[in-house]
C-alpha positions as MATLAB code, in Angstrom:
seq = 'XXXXXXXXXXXXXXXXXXXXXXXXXXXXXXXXXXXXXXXXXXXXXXXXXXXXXXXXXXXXXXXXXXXXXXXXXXXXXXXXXXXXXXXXXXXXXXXXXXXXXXXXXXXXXXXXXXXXXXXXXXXXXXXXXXXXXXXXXXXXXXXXXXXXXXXXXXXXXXXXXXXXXXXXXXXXXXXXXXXXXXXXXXXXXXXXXXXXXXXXXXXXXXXXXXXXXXXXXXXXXXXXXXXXXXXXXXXXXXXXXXXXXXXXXXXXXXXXXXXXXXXXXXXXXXXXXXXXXXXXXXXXXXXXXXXXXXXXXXXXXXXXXXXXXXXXXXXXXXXXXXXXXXXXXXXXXXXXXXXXXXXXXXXXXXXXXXXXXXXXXXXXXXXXXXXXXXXXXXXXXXXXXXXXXXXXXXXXXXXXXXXXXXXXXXXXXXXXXXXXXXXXXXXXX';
ca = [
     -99.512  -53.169   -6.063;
     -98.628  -49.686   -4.330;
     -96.118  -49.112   -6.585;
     -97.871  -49.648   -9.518;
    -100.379  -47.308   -8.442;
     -98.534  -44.680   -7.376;
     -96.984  -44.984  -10.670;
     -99.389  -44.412  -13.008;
    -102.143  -43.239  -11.251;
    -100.604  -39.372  -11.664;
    -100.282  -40.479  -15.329;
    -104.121  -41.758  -15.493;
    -105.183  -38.179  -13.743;
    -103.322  -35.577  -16.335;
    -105.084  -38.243  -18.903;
    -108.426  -37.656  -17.927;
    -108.113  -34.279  -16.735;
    -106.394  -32.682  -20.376;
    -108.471  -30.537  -22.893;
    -109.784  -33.225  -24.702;
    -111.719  -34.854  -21.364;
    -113.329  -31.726  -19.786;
    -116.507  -31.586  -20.071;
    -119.021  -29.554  -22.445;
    -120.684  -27.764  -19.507;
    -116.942  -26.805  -18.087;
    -114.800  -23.281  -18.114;
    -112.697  -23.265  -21.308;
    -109.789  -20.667  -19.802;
    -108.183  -20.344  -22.990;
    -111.411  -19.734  -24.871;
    -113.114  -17.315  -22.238;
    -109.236  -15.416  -22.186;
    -109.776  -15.042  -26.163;
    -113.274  -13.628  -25.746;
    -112.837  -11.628  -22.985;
    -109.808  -10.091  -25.700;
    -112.022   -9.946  -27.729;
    -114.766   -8.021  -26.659;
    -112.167   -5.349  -25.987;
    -110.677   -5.158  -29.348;
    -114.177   -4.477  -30.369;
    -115.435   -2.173  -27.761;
    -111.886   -0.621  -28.994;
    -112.952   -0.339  -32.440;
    -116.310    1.981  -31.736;
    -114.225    4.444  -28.754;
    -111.755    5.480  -30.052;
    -111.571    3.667  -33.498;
    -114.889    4.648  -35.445;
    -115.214    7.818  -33.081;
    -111.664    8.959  -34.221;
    -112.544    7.478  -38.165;
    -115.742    9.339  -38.758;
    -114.749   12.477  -36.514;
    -111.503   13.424  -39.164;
    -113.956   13.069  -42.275;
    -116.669   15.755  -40.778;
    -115.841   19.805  -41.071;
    -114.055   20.964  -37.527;
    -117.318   22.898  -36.822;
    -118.664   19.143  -36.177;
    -115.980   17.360  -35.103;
    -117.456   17.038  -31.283;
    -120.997   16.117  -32.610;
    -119.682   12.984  -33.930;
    -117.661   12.016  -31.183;
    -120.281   12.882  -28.676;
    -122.837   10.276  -31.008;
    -120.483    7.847  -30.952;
    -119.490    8.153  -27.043;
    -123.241    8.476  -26.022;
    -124.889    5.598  -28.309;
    -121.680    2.976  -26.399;
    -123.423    4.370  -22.729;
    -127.119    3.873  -24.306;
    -126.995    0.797  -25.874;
    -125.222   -0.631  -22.972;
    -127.880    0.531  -20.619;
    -130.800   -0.700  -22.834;
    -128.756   -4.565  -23.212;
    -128.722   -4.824  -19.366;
    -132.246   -3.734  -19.032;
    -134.167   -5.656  -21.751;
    -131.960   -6.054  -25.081;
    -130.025   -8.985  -24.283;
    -132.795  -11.042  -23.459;
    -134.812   -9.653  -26.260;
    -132.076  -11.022  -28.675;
    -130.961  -13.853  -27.436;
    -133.990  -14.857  -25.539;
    -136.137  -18.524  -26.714;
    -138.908  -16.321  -27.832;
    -141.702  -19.461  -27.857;
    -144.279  -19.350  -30.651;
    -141.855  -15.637  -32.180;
    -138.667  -17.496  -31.771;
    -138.342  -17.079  -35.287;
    -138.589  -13.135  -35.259;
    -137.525  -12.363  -31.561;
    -136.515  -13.269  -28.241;
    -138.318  -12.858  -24.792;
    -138.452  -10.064  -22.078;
    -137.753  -13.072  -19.556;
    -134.144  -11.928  -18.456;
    -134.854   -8.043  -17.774;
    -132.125   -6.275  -15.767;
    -130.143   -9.529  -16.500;
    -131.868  -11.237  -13.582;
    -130.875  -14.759  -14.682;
    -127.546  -14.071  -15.129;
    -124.915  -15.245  -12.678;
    -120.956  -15.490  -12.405;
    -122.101  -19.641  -13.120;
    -124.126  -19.239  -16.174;
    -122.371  -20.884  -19.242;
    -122.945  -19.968  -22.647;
    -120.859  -23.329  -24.253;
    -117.649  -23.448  -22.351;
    -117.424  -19.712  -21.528;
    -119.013  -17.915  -18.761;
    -122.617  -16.595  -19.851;
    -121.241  -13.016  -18.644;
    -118.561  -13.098  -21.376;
    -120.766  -13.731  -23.961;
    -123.260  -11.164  -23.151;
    -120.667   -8.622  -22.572;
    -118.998   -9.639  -26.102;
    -122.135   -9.361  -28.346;
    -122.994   -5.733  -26.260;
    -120.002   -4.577  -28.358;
    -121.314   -5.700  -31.627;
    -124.432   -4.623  -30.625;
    -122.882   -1.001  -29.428;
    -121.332   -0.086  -33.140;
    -123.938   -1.164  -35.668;
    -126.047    2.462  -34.235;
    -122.075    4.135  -34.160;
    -122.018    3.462  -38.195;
    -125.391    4.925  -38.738;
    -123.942    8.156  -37.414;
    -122.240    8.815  -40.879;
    -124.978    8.946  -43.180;
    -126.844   12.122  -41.085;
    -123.937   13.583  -39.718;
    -123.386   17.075  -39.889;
    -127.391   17.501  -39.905;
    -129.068   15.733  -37.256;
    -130.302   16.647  -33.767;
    -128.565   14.906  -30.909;
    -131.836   14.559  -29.306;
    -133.488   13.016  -32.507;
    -130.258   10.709  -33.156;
    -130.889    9.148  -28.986;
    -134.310    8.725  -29.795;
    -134.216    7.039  -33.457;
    -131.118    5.189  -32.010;
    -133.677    3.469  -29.064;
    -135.886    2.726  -31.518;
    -134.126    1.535  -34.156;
    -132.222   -1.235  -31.788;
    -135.256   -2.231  -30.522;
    -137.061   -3.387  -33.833;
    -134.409   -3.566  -35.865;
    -130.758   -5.006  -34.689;
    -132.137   -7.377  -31.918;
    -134.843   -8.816  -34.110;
    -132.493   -9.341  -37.284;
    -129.424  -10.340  -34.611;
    -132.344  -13.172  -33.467;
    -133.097  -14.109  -36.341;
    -129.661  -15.188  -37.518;
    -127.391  -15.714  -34.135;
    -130.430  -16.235  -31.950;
    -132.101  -19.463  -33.044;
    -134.520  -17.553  -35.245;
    -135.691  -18.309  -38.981;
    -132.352  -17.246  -40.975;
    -130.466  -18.929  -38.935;
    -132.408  -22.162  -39.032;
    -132.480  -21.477  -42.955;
    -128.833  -22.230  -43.501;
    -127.688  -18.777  -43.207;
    -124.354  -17.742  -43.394;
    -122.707  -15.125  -41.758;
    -119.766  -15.394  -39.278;
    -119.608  -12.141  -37.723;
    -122.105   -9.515  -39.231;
    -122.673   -9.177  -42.711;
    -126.249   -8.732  -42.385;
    -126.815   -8.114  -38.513;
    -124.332   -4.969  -38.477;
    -123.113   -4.072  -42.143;
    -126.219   -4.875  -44.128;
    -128.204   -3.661  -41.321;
    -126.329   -0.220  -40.874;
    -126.010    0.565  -44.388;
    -129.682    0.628  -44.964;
    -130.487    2.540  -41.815;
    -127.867    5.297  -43.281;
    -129.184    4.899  -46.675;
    -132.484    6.071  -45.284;
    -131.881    8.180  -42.837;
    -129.555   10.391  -45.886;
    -132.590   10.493  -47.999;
    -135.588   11.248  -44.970;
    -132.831   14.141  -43.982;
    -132.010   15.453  -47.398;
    -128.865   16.690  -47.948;
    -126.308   18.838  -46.248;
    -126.678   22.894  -47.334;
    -124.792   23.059  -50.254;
    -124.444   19.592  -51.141;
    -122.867   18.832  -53.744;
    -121.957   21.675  -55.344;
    -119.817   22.996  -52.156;
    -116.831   21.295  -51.641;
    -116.880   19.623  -48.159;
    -113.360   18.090  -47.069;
    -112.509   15.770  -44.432;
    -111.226   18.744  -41.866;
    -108.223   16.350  -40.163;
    -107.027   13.401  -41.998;
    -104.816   12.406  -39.803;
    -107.030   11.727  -37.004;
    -109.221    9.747  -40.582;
    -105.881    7.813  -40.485;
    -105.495    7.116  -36.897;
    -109.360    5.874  -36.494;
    -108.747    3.479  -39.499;
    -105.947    2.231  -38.018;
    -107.732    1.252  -34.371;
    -110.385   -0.532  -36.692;
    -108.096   -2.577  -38.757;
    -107.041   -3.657  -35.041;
    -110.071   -4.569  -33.475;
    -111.442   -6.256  -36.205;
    -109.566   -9.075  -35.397;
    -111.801   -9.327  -31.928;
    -115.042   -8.659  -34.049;
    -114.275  -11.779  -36.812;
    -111.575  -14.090  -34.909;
    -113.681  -13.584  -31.643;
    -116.802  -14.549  -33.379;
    -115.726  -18.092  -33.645;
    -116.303  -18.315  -29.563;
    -113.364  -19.897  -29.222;
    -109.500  -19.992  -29.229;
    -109.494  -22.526  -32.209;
    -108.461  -23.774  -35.625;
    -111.512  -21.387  -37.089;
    -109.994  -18.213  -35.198;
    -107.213  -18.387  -36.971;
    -108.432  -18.777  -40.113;
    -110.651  -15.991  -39.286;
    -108.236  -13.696  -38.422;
    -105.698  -14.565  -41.001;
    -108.421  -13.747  -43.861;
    -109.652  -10.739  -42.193;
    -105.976   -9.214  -42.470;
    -106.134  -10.339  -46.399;
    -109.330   -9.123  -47.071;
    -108.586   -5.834  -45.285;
    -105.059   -5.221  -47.818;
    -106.635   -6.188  -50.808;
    -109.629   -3.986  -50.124;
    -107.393   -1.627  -49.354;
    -104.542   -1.542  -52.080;
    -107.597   -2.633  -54.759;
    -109.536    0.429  -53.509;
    -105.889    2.867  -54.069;
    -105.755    1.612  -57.873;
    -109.145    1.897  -58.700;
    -109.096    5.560  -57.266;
    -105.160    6.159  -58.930;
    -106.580    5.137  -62.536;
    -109.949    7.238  -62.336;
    -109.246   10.319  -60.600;
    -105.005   10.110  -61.366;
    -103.342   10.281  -58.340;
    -103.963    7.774  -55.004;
    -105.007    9.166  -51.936;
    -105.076    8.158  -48.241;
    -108.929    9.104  -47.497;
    -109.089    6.406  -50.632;
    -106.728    3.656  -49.129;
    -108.137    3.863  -45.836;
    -111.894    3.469  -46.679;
    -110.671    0.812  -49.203;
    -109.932   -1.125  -46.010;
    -112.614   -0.512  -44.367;
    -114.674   -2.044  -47.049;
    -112.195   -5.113  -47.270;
    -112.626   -5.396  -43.434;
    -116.894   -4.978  -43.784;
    -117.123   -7.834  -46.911;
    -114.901  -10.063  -45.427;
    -116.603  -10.207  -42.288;
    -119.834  -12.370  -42.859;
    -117.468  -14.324  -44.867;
    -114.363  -14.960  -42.019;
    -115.047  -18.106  -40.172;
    -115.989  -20.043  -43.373;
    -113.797  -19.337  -46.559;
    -109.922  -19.800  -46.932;
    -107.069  -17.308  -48.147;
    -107.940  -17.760  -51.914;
    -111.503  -16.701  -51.103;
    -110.599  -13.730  -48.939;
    -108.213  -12.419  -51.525;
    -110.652  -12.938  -53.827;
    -113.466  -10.770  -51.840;
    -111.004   -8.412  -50.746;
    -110.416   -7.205  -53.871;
    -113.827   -7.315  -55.476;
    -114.558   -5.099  -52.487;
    -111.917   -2.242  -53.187;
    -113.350   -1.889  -56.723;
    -117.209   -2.381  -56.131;
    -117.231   -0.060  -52.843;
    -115.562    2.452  -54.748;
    -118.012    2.456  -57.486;
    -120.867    2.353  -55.289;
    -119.479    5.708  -53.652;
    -119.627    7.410  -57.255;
    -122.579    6.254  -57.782;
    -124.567    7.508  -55.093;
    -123.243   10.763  -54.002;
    -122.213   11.350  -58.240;
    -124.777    9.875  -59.932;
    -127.778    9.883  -57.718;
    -126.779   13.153  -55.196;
    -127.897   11.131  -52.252;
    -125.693   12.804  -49.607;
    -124.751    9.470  -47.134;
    -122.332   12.020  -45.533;
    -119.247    9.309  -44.363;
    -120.420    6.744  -47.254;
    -121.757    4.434  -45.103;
    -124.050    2.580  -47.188;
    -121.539    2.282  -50.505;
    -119.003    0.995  -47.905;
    -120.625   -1.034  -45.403;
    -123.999   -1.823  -47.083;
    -122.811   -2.387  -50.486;
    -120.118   -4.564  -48.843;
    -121.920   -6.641  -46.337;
    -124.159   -7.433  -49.195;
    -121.749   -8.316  -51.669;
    -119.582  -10.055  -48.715;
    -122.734  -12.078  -47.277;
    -123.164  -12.987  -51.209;
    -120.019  -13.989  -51.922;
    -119.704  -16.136  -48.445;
    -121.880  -19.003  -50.685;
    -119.244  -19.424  -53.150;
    -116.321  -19.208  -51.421;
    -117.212  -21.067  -47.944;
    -117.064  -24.096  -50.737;
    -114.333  -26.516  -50.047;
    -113.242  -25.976  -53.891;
    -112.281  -22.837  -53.369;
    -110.089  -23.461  -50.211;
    -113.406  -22.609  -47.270;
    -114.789  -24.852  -44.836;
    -117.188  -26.800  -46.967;
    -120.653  -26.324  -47.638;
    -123.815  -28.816  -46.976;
    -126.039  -27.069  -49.471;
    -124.906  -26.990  -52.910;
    -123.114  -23.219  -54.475;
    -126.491  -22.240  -56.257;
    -128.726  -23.303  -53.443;
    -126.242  -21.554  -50.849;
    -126.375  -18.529  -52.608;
    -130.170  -18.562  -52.926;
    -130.317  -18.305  -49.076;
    -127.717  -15.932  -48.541;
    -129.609  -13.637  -51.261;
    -132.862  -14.465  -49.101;
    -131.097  -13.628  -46.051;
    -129.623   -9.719  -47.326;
    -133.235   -9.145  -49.189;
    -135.400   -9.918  -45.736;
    -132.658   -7.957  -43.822;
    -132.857   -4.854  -46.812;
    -136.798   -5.069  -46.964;
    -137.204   -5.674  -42.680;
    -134.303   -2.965  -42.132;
    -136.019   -0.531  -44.388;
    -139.526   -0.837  -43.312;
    -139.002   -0.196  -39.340;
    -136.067    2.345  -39.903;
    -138.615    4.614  -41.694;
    -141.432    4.306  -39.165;
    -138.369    4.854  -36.724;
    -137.314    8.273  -38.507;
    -140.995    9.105  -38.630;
    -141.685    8.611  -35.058;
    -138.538   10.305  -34.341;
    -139.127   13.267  -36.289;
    -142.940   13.547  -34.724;
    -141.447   14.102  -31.204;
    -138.977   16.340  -31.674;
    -138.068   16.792  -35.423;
    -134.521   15.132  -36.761;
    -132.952   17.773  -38.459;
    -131.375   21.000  -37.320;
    -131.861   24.461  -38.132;
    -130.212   25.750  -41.869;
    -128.834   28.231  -39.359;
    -127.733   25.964  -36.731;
    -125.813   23.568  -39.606;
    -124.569   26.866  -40.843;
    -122.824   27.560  -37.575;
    -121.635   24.094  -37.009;
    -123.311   21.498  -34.498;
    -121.218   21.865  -31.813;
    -121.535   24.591  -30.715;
    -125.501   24.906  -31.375;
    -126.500   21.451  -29.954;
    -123.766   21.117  -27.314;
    -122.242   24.619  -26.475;
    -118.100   23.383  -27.109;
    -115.737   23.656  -29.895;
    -113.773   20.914  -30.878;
    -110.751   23.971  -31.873;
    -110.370   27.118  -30.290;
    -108.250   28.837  -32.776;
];
């Protein structure tokens, strides 16, 4: 009898005690490794990536403002998730669960080193949707740069992540109404790209246009830093989409592998569209091509296959590009860094598209509404996040512009923000 049980008792532990037996409530190492990734690769993708991005497109004179914006909203946002953000996202919110959390958790009292959020510490998952929640603001920052106090931008920024992102965030990742409604989206669509491309939308039209706009030609001053920026994105990304999926699993893959399609077809799509309108193909074109790739496929990520990302990714290239025509061309709305043609026009068409493709005909995960009635909802969910997004980012810019006014002085734009708003140079030649 000792024999036997020395045997195969050592056998009957590693049985009980593999991957398949731990329990819900338990550490997943593996999965809180590939979040704690992660949340780097997207904290990566705000300082330097977007900082580096939007910094090569502005004129040197405001090549500090914009990386000042982007380094100060990462320190204020963090600030405002530990003191009431978090919980007023992903807070049970009682009789306005659907809208919004609770102030319960201020300061992050309830959270310990043993909370678990599924089978990864609590911390972890806080920490990785503070990243998310840290570069939706960061985008906004191209549709009023070049023309918007610093002061003004901190103060609309509070605001704006206050009744906008964490109540729309809620709503969809929080337990709230969209979410409950079948909703869709695997890693932003509407919470950052929907969401930041209307806030930039209005903000460019409250703000009016840059002085001389658009009959003065206004260049990106240092493409290669454009280059490098777009390059830290395309990186990250894969912690913003694959990481979404919480876990080191069979839906992380697929979520990065689709992200990397949808990012070259947006890209090279983008490049030919450009090549056959304007005659010749040019990098600021293949790199925001990419980034609009990367921004459609990500509500889509976690739920459609290769065929469907190809499919968006390309669609992207050639309806981002448009959209860019059309609003600086067409209607002379100056969104300085094209963030709503790029990221609004492509988390809607992404979020969209996400109820065809997510259907197991097409290669996604499957669907349990039919295409029509999928698409319904995800067209519900991008015209409550338009309409909700537009409303409170107007009273925002209103409020905003009552306290200390949002827009510089013609002479102060003249002479560059940097060195009017925060006495430096980026260049000293």
């Amino acid at each position: 009898m000792y024999k036997i049980i020395s045997r195969f008792l050592p056998l009957g532990l590693l049985f009980f005690l593999s991957p398949s037996y731990v329990l819900a409530d338990e550490i997943s190492n593996a999965n809180t490794s590939w979040i704690l990734t992660s949340t780097v690769l997207v904290l990566f993708m705000t300082l330097p990536g977007l900082a580096f991005f939007y910094a090569g497109l502005v004129r040197s004179k405001n090549v500090l403002s914009v990386l000042m914006q982007c380094f100060s909203l990462t320190c204020l946002v963090s600030l405002m998730w530990v003191v009431y953000l978090y919980s007023w996202t992903f807070g049970d919110g009682g009789s306005f669960n659907a809208f919004v959390g609770n102030l319960d958790n201020l300061f992050l009292s309830s959270l310990s080193s043993s909370n678990m959020s599924g089978d990864i510490p609590e911390t972890v998952f806080a920490m990785f949707q503070l990243t998310f929640a840290i570069i939706t603001p960061a985008l906004i920052v191209g549709g009023f740069a070049e023309r918007m106090k610093f002061s003004a931008m901190l103060i609309f920024s509070l605001i704006w992540m206050t009744f906008v992102y964490a109540p729309i965030c809620h709503m969809v990742w929080g337990g709230g109404w969209l979410g409950e409604l079948g909703l869709l989206d695997f890693a932003g669509g509407t919470v950052v790209h929907v969401n930041a491309g209307i806030a930039a939308l209005v903000a460019a039209v409250m703000l009016k246009e840059r002085r001389g706009f658009p009959s003065t030609p206004m260049p990106p001053h240092n493409l290669a830093m454009t280059v490098a920026g777009a390059s830290m994105l395309w990186v990250g990304w894969f912690g913003f989409n694959a990481g979404s999926a919480l876990a080191a699993d069979q839906s992380a893959g697929m979520a990065m592998l689709v992200t990397h399609i949808g990012a070259a077809a947006g890209s090279l799509s983008w490049m030919f569209r450009e090549w056959m309108k304007q005659g010749k193909p040019s990098v600021l074109g293949i790199v925001t091509g990419m980034v609009a790739g990367l921004g459609t496929i990500t509500p889509a990520s976690g739920f459609v296959g290769p065929i469907g990302a190809l499919i968006i990714g390309i669609s992207a290239g050639v309806v981002c590009y448009e959209a860019t025509q059309y609003i600086k061309k067409i209607l002379l709305i100056d969104d300085s860094l094209d963030v709503f043609p790029v990221h609004g026009v492509g988390g809607i068409l992404g979020t969209l598209l996400t109820g065809v493709f997510a259907a197991s005909t097409y290669g996604g995960v499957g669907l349990e509404n039919s295409i029509s009635k999928q698409v319904i909802i995800q067209f519900i969910g991008v015209l409550f996040t338009i309409v909700w997004c537009g409303i409170f980012t107007y009273i925002g810019l209103k409020i905003t512009n009552s306290l200390v006014g949002l827009r510089v002085t013609d002479e102060n734009e003249e002479t560059g923000i940097d060195l009017t708003e925060h006495g430096e140079k980026g260049y000293n030649n």
